[in-house]
C-alpha positions, 0 to 999 in steps of 0.5 A: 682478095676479092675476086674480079667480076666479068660480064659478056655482052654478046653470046655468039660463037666467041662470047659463048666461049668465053663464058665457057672458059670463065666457067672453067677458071672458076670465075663469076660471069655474067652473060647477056644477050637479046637472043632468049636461046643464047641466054638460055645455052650459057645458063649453065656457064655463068653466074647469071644469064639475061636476056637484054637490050645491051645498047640501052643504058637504063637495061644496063643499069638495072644489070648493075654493069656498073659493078663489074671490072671488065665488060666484054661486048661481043656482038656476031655480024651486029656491028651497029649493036657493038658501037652502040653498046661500047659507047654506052658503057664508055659513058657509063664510066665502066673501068674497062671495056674490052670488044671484038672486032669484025673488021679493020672500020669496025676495030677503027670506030671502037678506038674512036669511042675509047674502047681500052683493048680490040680482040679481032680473032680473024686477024690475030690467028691469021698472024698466028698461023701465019708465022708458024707456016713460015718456019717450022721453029715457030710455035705460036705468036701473039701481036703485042703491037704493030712492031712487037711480039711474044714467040714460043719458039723450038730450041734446036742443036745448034743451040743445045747446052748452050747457057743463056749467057752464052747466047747472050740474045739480048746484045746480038739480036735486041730480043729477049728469052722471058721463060723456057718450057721444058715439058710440064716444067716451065722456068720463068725469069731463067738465070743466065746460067740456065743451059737450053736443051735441044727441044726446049721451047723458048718464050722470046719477046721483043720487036718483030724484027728482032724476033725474026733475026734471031729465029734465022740465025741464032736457033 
């Protein structure tokens, strides 16, 4: 199976990071921005690093931006930079283009443009932190939409040895448990015969209220 190819546009604090991580997957990466230090810095991370003029659609070309499955325009302060370059490679008919956000006017204009997925880091972390300060048995929480979500979220006495069919999660509170971290082991898809042990770490999708409800009253 051929392996997909990335591309990072923007090698800011978030675009360089991201080259990083690829580097680390072992996934080829092409990094560009205009700024010749930048390029220079994730040389090493990437399969290959450019210095270019993103929101020019000949540069893009000449990159072959045409070849890779996912583009990702991440741009610092540079919001004229991210519109532009997200509306070329739209035009371009690039098979997916994902962007960072800087601000709600900034994610707003990228969805005008057909951008297929907005990162906007500040926000989702905000919401992260947010849900974990509330209740110590939240772990972590990723935004899937307005009304959904994804929680890790700790398994207490209340519900230790308990099996998931006795929980029955899904008919008391509309949500549902997807997987169960126990140490390194993780049990995806678990049966309903499957016990939950105090300290379990329970991955729990579904709307954001239902996810609430079952973290006050059934953990």
């Amino acid at each position: 199976m051929k392996k997909k190819q990335f591309a990072v546009l923007g090698l800011g604090r978030f675009g360089g990071s991201l080259v990083k991580e690829f580097h680390e997957l072992g996934t080829e990466v092409l990094a560009v921005d205009k700024d010749i230090d930048k390029v220079n810095e994730m040389a090493q991370y990437s399969t290959a690093a450019v210095q270019a003029n993103t929101m020019d659609e000949i540069t893009l070309k000449n990159l072959g931006i045409r070849n890779f499955d996912l583009v990702f325009v991440s741009f610092g302060d540079d919001i004229e930079a991210s519109i532009l370059t997200s509306l070329v490679l739209k035009d371009m008919g690039i098979k997916e283009v994902w962007a960072k956000a800087q601000n709600t006017y900034h994610e707003k204009v990228l969805k005008k443009i057909g951008v297929d997925r907005i990162i906007n880091p500040e926000r989702d972390m905000a919401k992260r932190i947010a849900h974990h300060m509330v209740s110590e048995k939240i772990l972590d929480y990723i935004e899937l939409s307005e009304e959904f979500g994804i929680v890790e979220i700790m398994a207490t006495d209340k519900i230790h040895l308990h099996t998931l069919i006795e929980l029955d999660v899904r008919a008391k509170y509309g949500c549902n448990i997807v997987a169960i971290k126990r140490g390194t082991d993780i049990i995806v898809s678990p049966m309903a015969e499957d016990k939950i042990f105090k300290g379990d770490i329970l991955i729990v999708i579904g709307k954001n209220e239902d996810i609430n409800r079952f973290e006050e009253e059934g953990v």
